[in-house]
PyMOL Python script that loads the backbone (N, CA, C, O; Angstrom):
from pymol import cmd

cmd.read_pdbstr("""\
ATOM      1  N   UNK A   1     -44.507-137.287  65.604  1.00  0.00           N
ATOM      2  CA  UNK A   1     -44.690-135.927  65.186  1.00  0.00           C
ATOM      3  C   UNK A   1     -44.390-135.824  63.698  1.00  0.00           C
ATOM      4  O   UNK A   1     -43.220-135.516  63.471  1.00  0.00           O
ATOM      5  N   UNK A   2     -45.061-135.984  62.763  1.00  0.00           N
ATOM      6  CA  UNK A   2     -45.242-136.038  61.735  1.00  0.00           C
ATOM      7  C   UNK A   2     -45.906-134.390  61.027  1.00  0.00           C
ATOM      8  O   UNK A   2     -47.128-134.508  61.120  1.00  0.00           O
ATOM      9  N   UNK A   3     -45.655-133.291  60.531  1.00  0.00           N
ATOM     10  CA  UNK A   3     -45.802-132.306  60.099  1.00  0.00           C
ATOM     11  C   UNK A   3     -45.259-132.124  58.754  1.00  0.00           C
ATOM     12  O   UNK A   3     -44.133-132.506  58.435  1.00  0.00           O
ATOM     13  N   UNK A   4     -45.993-131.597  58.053  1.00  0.00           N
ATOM     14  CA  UNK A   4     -46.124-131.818  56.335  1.00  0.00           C
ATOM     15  C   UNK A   4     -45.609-130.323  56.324  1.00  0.00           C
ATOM     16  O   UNK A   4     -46.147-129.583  57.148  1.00  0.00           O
ATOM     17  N   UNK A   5     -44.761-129.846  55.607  1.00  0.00           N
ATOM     18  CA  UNK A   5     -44.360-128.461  55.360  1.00  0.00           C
ATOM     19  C   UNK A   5     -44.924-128.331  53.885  1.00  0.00           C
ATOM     20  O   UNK A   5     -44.310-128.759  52.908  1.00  0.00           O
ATOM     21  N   UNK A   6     -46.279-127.635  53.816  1.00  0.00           N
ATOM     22  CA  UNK A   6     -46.755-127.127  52.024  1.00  0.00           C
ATOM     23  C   UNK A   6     -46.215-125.843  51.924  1.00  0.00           C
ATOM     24  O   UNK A   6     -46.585-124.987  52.728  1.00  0.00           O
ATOM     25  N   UNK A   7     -45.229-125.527  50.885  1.00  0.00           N
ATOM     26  CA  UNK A   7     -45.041-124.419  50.212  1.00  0.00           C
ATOM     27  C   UNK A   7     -46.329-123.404  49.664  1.00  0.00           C
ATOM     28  O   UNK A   7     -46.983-123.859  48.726  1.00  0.00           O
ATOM     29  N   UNK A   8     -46.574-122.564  50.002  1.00  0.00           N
ATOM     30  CA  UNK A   8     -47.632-121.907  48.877  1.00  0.00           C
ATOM     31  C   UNK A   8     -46.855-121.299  47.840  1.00  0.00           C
ATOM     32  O   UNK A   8     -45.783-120.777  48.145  1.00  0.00           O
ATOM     33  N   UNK A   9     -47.366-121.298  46.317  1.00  0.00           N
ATOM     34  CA  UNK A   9     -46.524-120.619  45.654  1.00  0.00           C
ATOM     35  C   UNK A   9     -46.816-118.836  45.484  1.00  0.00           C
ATOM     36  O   UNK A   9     -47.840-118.158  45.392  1.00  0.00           O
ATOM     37  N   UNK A  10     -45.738-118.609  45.494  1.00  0.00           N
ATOM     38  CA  UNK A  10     -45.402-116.594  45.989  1.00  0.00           C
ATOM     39  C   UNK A  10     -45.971-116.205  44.438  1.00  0.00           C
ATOM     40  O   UNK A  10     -45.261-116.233  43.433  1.00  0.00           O
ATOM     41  N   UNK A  11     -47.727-115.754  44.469  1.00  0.00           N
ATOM     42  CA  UNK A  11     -47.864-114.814  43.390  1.00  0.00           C
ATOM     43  C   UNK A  11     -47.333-113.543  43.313  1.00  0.00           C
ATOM     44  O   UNK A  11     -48.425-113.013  43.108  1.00  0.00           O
ATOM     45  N   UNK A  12     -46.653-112.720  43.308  1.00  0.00           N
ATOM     46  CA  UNK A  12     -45.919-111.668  44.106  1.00  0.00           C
ATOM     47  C   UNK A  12     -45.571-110.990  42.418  1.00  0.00           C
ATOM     48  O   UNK A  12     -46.177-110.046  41.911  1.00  0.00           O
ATOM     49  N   UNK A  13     -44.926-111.441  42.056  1.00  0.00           N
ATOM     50  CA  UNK A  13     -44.437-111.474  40.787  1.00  0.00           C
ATOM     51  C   UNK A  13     -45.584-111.163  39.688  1.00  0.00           C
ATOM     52  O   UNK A  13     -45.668-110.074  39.119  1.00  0.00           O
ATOM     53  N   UNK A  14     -46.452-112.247  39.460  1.00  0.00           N
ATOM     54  CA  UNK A  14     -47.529-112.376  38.824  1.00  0.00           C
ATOM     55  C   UNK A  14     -48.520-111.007  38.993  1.00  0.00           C
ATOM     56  O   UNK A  14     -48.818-110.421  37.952  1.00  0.00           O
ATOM     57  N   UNK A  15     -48.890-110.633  39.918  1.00  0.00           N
ATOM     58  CA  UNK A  15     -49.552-109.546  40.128  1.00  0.00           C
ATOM     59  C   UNK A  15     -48.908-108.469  39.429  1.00  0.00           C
ATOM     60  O   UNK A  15     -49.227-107.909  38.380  1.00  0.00           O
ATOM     61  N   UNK A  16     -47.840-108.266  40.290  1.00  0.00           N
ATOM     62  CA  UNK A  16     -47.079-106.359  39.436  1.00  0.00           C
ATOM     63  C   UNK A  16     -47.287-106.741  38.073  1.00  0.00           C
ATOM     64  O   UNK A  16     -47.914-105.900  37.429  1.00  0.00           O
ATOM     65  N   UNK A  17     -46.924-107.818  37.418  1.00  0.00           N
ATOM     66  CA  UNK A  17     -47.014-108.065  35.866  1.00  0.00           C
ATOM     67  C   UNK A  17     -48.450-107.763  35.349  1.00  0.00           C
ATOM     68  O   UNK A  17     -48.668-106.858  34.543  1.00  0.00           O
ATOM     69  N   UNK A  18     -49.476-108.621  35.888  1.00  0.00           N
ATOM     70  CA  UNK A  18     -50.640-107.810  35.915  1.00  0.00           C
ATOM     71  C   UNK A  18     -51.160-106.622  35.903  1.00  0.00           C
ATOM     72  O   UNK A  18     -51.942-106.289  35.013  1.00  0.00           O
ATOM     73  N   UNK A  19     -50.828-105.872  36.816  1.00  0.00           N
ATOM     74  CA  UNK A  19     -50.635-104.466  37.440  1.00  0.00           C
ATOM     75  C   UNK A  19     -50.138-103.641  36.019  1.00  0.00           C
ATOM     76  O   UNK A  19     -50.811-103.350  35.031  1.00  0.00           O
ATOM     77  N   UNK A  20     -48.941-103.427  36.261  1.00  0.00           N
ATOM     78  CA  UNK A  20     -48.213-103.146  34.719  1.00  0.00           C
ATOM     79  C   UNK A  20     -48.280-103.517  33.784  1.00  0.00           C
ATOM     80  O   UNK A  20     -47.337-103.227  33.047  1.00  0.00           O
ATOM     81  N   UNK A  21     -49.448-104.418  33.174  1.00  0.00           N
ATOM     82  CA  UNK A  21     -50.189-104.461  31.960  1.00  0.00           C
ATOM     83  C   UNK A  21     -51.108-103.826  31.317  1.00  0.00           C
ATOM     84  O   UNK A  21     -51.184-103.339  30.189  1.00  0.00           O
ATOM     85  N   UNK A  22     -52.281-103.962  32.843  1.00  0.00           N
ATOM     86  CA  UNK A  22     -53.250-102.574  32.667  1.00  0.00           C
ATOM     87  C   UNK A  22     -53.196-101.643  33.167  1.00  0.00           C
ATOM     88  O   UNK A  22     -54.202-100.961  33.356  1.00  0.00           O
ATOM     89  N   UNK A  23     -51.493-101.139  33.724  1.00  0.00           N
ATOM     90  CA  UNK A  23     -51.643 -99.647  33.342  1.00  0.00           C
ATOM     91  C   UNK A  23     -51.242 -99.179  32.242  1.00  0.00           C
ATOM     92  O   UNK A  23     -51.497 -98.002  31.986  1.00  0.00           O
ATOM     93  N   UNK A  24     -50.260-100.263  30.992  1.00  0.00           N
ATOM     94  CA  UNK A  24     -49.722-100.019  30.123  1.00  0.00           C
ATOM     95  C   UNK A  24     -51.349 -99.873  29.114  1.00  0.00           C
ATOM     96  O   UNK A  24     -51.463 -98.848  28.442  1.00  0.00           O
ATOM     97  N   UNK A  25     -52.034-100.488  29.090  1.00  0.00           N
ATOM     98  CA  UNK A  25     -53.672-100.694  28.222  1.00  0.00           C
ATOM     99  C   UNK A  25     -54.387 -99.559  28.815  1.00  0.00           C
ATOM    100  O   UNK A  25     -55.242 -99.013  28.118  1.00  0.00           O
ATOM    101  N   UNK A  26     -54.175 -99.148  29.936  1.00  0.00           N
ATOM    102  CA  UNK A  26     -55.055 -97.756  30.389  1.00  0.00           C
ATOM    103  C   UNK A  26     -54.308 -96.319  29.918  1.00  0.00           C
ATOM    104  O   UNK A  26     -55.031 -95.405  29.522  1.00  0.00           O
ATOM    105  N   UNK A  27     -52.914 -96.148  29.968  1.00  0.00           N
ATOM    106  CA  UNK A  27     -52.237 -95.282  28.977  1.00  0.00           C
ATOM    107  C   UNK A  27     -52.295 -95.547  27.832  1.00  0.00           C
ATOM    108  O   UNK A  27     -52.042 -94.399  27.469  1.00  0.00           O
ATOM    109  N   UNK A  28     -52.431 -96.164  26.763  1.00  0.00           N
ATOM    110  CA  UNK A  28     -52.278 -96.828  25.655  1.00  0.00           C
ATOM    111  C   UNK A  28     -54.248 -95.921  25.419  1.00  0.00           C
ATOM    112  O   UNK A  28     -54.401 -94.884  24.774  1.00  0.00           O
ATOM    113  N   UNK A  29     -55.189 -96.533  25.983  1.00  0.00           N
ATOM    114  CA  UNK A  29     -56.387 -95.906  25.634  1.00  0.00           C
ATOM    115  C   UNK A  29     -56.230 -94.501  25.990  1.00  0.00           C
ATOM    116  O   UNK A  29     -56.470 -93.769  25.029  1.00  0.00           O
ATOM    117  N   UNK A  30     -55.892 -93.861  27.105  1.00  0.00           N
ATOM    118  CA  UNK A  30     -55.848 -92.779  27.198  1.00  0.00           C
ATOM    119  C   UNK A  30     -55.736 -91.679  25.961  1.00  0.00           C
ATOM    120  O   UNK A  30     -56.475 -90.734  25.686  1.00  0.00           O
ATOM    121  N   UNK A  31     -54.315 -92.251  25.209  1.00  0.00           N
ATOM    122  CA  UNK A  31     -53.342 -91.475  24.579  1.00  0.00           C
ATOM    123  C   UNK A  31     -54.367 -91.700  23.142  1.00  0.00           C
ATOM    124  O   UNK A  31     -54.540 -90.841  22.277  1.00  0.00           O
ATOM    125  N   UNK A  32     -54.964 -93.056  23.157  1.00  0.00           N
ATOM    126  CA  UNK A  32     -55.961 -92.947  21.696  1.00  0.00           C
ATOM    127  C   UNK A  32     -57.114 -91.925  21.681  1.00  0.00           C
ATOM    128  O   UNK A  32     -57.468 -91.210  20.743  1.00  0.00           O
ATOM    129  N   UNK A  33     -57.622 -92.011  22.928  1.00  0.00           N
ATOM    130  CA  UNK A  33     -58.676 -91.043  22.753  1.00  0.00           C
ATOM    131  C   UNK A  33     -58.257 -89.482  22.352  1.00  0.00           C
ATOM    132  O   UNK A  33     -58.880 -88.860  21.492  1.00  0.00           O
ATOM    133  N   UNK A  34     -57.054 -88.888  23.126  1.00  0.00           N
ATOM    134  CA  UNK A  34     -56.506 -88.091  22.818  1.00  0.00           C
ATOM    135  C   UNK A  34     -55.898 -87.635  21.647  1.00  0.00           C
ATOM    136  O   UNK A  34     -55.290 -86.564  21.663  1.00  0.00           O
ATOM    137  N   UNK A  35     -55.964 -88.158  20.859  1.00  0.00           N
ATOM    138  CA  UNK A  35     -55.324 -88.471  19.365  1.00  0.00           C
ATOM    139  C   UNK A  35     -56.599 -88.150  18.533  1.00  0.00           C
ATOM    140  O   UNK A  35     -56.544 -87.232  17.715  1.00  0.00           O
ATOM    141  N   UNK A  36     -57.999 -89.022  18.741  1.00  0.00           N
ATOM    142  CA  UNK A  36     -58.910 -89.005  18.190  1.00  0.00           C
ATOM    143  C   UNK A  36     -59.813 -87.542  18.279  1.00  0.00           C
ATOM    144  O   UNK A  36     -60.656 -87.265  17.425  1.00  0.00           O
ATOM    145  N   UNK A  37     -59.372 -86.280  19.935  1.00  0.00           N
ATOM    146  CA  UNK A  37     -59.977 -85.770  20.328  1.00  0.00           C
ATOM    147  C   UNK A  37     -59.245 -84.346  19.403  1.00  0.00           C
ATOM    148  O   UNK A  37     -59.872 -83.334  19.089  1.00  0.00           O
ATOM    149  N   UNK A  38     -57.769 -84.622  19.097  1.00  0.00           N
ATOM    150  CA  UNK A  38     -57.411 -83.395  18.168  1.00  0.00           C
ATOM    151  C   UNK A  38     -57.332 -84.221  16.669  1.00  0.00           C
ATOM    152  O   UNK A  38     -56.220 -84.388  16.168  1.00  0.00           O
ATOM    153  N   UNK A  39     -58.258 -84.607  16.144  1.00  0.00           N
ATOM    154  CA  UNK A  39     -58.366 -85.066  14.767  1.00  0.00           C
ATOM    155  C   UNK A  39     -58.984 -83.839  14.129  1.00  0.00           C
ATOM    156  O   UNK A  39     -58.374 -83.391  13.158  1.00  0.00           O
ATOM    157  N   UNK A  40     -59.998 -83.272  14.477  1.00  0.00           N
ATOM    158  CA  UNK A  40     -60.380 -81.886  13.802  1.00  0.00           C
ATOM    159  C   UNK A  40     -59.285 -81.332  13.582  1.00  0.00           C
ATOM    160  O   UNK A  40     -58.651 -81.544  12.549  1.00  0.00           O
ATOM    161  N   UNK A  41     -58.883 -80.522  14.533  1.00  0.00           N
ATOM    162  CA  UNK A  41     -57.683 -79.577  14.203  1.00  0.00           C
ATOM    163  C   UNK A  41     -56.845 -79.739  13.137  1.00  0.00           C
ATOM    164  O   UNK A  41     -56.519 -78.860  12.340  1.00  0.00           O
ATOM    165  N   UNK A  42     -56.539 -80.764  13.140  1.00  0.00           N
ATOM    166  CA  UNK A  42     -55.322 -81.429  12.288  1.00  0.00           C
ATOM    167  C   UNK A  42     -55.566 -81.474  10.922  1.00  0.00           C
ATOM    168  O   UNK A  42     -54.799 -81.142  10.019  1.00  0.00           O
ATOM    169  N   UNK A  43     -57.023 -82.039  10.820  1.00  0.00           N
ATOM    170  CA  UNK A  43     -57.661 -81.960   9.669  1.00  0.00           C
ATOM    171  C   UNK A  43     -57.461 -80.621   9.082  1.00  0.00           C
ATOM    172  O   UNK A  43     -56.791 -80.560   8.050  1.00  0.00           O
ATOM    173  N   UNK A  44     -57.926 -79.585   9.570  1.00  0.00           N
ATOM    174  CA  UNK A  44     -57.978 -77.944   9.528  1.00  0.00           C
ATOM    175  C   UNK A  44     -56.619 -78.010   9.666  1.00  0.00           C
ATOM    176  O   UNK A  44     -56.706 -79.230   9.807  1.00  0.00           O
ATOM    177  N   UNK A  45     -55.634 -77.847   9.740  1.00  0.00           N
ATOM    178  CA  UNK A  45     -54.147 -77.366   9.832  1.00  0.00           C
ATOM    179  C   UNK A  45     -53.918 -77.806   8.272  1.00  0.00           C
ATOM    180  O   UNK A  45     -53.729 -76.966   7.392  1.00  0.00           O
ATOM    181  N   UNK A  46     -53.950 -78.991   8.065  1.00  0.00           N
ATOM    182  CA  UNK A  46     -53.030 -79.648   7.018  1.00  0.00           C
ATOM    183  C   UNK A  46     -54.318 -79.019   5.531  1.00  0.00           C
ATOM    184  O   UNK A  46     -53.993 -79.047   4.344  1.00  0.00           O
ATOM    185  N   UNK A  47     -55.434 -78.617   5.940  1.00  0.00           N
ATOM    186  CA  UNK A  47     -56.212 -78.186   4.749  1.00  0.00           C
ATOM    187  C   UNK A  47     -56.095 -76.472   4.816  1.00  0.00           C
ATOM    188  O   UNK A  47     -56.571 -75.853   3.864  1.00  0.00           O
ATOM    189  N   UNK A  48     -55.685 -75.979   5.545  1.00  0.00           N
ATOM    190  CA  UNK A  48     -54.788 -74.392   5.678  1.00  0.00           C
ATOM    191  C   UNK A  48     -53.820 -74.792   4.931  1.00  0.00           C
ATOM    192  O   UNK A  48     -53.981 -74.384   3.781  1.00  0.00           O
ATOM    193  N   UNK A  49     -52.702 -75.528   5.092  1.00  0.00           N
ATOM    194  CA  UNK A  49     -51.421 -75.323   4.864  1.00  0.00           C
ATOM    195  C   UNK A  49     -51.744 -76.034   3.322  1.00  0.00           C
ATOM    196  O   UNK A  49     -50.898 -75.554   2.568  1.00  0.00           O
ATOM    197  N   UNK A  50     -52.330 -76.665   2.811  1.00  0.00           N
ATOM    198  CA  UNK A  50     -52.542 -76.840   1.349  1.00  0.00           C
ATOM    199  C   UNK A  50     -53.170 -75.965   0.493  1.00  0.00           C
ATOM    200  O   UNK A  50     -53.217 -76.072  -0.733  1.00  0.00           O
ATOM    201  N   UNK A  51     -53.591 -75.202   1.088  1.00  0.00           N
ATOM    202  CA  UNK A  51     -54.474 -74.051   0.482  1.00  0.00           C
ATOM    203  C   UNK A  51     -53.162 -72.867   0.478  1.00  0.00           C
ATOM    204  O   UNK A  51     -52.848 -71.946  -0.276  1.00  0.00           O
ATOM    205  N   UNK A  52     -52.807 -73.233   1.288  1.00  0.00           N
ATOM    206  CA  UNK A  52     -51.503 -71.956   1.297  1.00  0.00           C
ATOM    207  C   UNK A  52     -50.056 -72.517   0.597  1.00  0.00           C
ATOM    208  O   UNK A  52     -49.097 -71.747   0.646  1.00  0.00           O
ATOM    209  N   UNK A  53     -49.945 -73.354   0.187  1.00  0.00           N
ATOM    210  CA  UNK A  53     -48.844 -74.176  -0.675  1.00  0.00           C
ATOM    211  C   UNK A  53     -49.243 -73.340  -2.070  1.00  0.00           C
ATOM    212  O   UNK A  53     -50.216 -73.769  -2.691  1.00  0.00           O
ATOM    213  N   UNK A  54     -48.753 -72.525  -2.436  1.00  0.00           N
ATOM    214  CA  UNK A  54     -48.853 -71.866  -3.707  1.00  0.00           C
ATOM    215  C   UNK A  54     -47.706 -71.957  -4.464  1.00  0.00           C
ATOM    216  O   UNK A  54     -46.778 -72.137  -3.676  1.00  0.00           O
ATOM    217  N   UNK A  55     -47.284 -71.922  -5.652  1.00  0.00           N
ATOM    218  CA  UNK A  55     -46.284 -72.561  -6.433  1.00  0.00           C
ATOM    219  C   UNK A  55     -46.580 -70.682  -7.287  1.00  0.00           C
ATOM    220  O   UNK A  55     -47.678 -70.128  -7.331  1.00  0.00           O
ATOM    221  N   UNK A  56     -45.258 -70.097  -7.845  1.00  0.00           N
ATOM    222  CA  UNK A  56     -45.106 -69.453  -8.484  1.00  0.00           C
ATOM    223  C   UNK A  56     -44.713 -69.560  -9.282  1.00  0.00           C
ATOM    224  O   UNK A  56     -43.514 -69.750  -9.078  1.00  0.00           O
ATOM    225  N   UNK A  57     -45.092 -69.587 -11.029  1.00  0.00           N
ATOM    226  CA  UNK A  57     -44.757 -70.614 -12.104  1.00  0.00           C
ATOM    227  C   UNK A  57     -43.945 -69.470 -12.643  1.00  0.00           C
ATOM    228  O   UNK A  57     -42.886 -69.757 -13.201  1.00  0.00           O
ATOM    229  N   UNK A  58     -44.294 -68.255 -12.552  1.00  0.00           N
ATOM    230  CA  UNK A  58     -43.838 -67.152 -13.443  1.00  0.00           C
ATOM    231  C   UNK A  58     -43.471 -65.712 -13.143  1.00  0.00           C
ATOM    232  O   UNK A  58     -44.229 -64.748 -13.035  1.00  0.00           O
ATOM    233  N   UNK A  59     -41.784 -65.780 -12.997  1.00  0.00           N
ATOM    234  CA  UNK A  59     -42.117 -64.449 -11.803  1.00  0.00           C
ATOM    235  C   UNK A  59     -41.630 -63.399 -13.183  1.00  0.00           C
ATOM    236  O   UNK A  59     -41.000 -63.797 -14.162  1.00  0.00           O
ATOM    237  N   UNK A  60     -41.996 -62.321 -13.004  1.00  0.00           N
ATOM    238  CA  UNK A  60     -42.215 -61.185 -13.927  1.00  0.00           C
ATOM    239  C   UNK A  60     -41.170 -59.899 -13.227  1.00  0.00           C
ATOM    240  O   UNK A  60     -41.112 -58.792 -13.762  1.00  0.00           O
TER     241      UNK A  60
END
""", "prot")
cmd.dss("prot")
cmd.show_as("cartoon", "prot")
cmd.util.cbc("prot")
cmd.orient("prot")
């Protein structure tokens, strides 16, 4: 009676790491697009608020 015991090795580990890579790369794009999607605004905020930066050289 001769029986060979093969270990398989436990990917178990390997996967979640996987797993939690591309959900870290699927939040990661998420949050870019979102960034890219209020770029107008921002643009328009910071060109308001320079237009409204007025300096008073000479008060009377």
């Amino acid at each position: 009676m001769n029986s060979e015991n093969v270990q398989k090795k436990d990917y178990f580990w390997f996967y979640v790491a996987g797993l939690a890579i591309v959900l870290v790369g699927v939040i990661a794009m998420v949050k870019m697009s979102e960034n890219e999607k209020y770029d107008p605004i921002r643009q328009q905020l910071d060109e308001e608020a320079s237009k409204m930066n007025i300096r008073v050289l000479k008060q009377y």
